[in-house]
C-alpha positions in Angstrom: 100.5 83.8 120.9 99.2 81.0 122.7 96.3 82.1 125.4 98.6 80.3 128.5 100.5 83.0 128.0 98.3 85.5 129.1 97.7 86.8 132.8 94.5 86.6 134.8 93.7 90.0 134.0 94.2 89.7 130.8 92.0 87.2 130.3 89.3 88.6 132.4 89.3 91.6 130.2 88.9 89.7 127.0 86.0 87.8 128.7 84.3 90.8 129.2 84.2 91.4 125.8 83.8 87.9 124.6 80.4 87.7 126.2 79.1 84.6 128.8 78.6 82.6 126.1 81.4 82.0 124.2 83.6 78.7 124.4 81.2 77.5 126.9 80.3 74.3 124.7 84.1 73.3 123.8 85.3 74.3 127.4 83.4 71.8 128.3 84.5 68.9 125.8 87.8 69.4 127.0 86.7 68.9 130.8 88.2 72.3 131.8 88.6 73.0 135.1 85.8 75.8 136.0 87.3 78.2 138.1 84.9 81.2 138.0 85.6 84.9 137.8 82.0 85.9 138.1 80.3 84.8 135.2 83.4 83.2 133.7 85.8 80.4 134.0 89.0 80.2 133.2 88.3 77.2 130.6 85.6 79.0 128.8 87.6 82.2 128.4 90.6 80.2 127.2 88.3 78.2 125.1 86.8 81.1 123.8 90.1 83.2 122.8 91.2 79.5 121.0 88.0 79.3 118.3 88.8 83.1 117.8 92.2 82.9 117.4 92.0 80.3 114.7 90.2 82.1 112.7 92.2 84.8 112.3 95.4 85.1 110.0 98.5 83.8 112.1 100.0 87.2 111.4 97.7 88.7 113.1 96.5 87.0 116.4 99.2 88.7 118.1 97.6 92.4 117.2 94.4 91.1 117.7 95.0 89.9 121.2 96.9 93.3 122.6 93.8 95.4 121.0 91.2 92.7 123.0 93.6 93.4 126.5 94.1 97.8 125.8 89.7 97.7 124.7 90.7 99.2 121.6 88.5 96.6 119.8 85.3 97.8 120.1 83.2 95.2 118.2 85.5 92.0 118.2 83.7 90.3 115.1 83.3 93.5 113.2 87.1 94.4 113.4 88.6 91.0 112.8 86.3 88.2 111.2 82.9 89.3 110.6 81.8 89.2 107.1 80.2 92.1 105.9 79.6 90.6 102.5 76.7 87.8 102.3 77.0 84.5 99.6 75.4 86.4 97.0 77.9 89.4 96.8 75.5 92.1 99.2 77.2 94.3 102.1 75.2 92.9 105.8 75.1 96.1 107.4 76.1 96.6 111.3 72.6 97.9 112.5 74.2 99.5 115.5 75.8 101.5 112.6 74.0 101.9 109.3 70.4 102.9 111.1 69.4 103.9 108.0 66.8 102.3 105.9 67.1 99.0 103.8 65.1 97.1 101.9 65.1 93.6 100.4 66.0 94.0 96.6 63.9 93.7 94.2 64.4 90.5 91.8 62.8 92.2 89.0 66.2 94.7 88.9 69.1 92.9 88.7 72.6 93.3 87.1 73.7 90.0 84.3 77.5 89.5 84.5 78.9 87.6 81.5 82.8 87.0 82.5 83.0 85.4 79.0 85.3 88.1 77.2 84.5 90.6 80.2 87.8 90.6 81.3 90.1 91.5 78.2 91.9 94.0 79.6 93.7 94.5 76.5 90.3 95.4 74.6 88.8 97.6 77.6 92.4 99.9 77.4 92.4 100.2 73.8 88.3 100.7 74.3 88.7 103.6 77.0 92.1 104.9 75.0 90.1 105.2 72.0 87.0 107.1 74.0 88.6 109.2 76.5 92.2 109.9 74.2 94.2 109.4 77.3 97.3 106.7 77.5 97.7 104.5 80.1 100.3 102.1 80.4 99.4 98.5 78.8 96.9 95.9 78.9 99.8 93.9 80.6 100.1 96.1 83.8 96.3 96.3 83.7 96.3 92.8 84.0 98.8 92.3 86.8 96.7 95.1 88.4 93.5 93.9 88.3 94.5 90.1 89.8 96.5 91.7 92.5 93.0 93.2 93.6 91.4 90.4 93.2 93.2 88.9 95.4 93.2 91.5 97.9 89.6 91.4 97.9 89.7 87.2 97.9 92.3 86.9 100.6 90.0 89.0 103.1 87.2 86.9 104.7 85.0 89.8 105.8 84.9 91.1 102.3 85.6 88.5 99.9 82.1 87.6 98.7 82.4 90.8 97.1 83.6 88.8 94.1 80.0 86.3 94.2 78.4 89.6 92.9 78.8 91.6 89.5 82.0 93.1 89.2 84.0 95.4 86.3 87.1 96.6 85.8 87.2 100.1 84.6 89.9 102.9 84.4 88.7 106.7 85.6 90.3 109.5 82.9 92.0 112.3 84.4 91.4 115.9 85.0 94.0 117.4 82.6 94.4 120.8 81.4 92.6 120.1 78.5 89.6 120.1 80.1 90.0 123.1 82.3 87.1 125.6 82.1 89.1 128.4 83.0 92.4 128.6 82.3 95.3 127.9 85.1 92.1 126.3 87.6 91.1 122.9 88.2 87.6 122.4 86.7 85.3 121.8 89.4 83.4 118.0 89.7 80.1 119.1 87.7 82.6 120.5 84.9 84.4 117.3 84.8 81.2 115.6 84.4 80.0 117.9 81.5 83.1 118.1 79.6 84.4 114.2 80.1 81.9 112.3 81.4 78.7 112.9 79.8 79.8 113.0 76.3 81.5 109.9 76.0 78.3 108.4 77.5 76.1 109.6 75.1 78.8 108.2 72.7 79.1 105.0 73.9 75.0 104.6 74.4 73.9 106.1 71.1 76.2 103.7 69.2 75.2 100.6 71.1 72.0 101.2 70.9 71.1 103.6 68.3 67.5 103.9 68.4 67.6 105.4 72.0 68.6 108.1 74.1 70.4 109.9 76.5 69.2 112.8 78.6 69.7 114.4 82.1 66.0 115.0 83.3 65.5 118.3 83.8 67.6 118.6 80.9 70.8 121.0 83.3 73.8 120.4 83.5 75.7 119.2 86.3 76.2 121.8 88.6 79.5 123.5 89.0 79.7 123.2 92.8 78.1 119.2 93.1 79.1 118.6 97.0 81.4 115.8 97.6 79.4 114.1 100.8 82.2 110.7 100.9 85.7 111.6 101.7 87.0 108.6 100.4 85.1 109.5 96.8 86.6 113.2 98.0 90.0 111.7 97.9 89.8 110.0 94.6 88.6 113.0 92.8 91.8 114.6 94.3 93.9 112.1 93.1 92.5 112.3 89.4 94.3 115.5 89.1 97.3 113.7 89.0 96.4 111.4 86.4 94.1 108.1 85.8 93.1 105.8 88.1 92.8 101.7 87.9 90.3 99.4 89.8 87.1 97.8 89.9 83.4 98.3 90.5 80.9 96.3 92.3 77.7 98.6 91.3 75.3 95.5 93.1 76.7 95.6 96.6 74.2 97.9 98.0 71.1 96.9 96.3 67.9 98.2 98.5 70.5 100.6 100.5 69.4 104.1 100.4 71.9 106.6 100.0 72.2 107.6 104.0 72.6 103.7 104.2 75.4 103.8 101.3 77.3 106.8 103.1 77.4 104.5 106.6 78.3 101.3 105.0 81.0 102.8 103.5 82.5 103.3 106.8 82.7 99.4 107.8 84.6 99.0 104.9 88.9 98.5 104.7 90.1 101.8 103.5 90.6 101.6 100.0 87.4 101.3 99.1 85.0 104.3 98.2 81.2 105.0 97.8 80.3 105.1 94.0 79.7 108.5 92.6 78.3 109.8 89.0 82.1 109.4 87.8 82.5 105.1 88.9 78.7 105.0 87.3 79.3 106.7 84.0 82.7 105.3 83.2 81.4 102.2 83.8 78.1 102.0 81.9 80.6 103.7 78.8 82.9 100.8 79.1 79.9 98.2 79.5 76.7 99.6 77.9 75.3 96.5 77.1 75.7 95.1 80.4 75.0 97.9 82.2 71.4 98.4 80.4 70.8 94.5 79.7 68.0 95.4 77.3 66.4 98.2 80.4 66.4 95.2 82.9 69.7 96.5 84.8 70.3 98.2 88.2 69.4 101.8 88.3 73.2 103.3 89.9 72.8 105.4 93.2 75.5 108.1 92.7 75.2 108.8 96.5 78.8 110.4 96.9 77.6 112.8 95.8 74.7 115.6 95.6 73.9 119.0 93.6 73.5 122.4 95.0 70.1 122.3 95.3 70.4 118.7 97.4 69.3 116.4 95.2 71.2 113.2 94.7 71.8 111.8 91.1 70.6 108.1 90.0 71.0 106.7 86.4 68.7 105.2 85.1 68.5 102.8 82.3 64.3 103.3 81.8 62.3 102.6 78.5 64.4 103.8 75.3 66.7 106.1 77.3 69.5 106.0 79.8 68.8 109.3 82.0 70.3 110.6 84.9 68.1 111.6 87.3 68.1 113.8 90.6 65.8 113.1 93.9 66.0 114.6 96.9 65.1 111.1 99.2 68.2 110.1 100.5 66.8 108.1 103.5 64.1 106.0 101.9 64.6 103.2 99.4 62.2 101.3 97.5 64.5 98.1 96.9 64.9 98.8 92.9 68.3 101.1 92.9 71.8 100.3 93.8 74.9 102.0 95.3 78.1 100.5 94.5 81.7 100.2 96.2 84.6 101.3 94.3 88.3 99.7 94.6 90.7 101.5 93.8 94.6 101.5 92.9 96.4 104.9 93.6 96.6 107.7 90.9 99.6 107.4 89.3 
């Protein structure tokens, strides 16, 4: 759509949310004529709509333009080309949206990625087949499914330095029958955790490193009625009724966020991504233990999907000669050293 084809009043209401300062500079270069419309010309509003149009997928521009003329753009950069990922792979949070707090992260936590063997998806299926006895197609459509979200991640500008930071593979199990508490009834999300979740870790830790050890502080179990605070996460707990679910991790993204923060970032982001819960955490560190714990100098997870009964949040930890899974009850303050994580998914099959 080209921006001579639009009317005055059309142009006038994408100047007013444009801003007085936009195009200005190559208005000028061009020797527009400066017609003003209070504190707008002509030029710089045409001039303006041109550097934003071309950075925008052709496809696009058109949508774009009629959401700019009917206000239903509220924050033009935001919606269409602002990043919300920086170089190194962290979410830049809207402050006129996640108010809560952040701090710089701490270098002295920090999450290794060694892509060198990290992506055999042919070894991670028969890995999680062989831990969580559940089938799941073949390392070949794990494959094809993991690049096609790759690139859906790589072909989005706002998001695609997502893939500068750590990021895993993993595969979620199901909630089958099998591990129904009570027969004919869905097991509730702390059951799932005790029955599926936990043991495998403690599986998977003990026998990478067996000289340490697992524990829940407080040494409960997961609560049988763990409150689901991120509907997205609410929706992919759904959908692992109806069988296992494919996508990857990027357990770094939120590094310093506290878990308010976590919950509102969330929001800026497309869809099909969810906040990471215990589940994302716990498969992950399973698949992964030695890059998860990095000899105790990894990223302690922020499960901030979720929280217990008694409104506490969960965080594991790798600390010392145990992994433990901790609960707080701080979910607006943040000391820099813990991370909460986005989750892509593709749907339940």
């Amino acid at each position: 759509m080209e921006p001579r084809q639009l009317s005055l009043d059309q142009l006038l209401a994408i100047a007013e949310l444009l801003g007085p300062e936009a195009g200005l500079a190559m208005a000028e270069k061009q020797g527009i004529v400066h017609t003003r419309f209070g504190e707008f010309s002509v030029g710089q509003i045409t001039a303006a709509l041109i550097k934003l149009l071309s950075q925008i997928e052709p496809d696009h521009r058109e949508a774009f333009v009629q959401d700019l003329i009917h206000g239903v753009v509220e924050n033009v950069e935001l919606a269409y080309f602002r990043k919300l990922v920086d170089e190194n792979g962290r979410c830049i949070p809207d402050r006129s949206i996640v108010t809560a707090e952040i701090c710089k992260a701490r270098s002295s936590e920090f999450m290794i990625q060694n892509h060198e063997g990290l992506f055999n998806l042919y070894a991670l299926l028969n890995c999680w087949k062989s831990i969580y006895k559940v089938s799941m197609g073949d390392a070949w459509d794990l494959n094809a499914a993991f690049r096609s979200l790759e690139a859906r991640v790589e072909q989005e500008p706002a998001i695609k330095n997502l893939l500068q930071g750590p990021y895993f593979p993993i595969i979620l199990p199901p909630v089958t029958e099998e591990f129904q508490g009570n027969k004919g009834k869905n097991p509730g999300y702390g059951q799932y955790l005790n029955q599926i979740l936990f043991p495998v870790l403690y599986r998977s830790y003990i026998e990478e490193y067996p000289s340490y050890s697992v524990e829940h502080r407080s040494l409960r179990p997961f609560s049988s009625d763990i409150k689901v605070l991120e509907a997205r996460h609410a929706r992919l707990y759904q959908d692992l009724l109806k069988g296992p679910i494919f996508g990857i991790l990027f357990p770094a993204c939120m590094h310093g966020f506290c878990p308010l923060a976590q919950q509102q970032m969330v929001k800026l982001m497309p869809d099909d991504f969810s906040l990471m819960g215990p589940i994302e955490a716990m498969v992950a560190t399973s698949l992964y233990p030695s890059t998860f714990v990095a000899e105790r100098k990894c990223l302690p997870l922020d499960c901030s999907a979720v929280k217990d009964a008694k409104d506490e949040y969960f965080l594991l930890v790798p600390d010392d000669l145990e992994l433990k899974m901790i609960r707080h009850g701080w979910p607006e303050t943040t000391n820099g050293v813990t991370s909460g994580g986005l989750f892509l998914r593709l749907p339940a099959n």
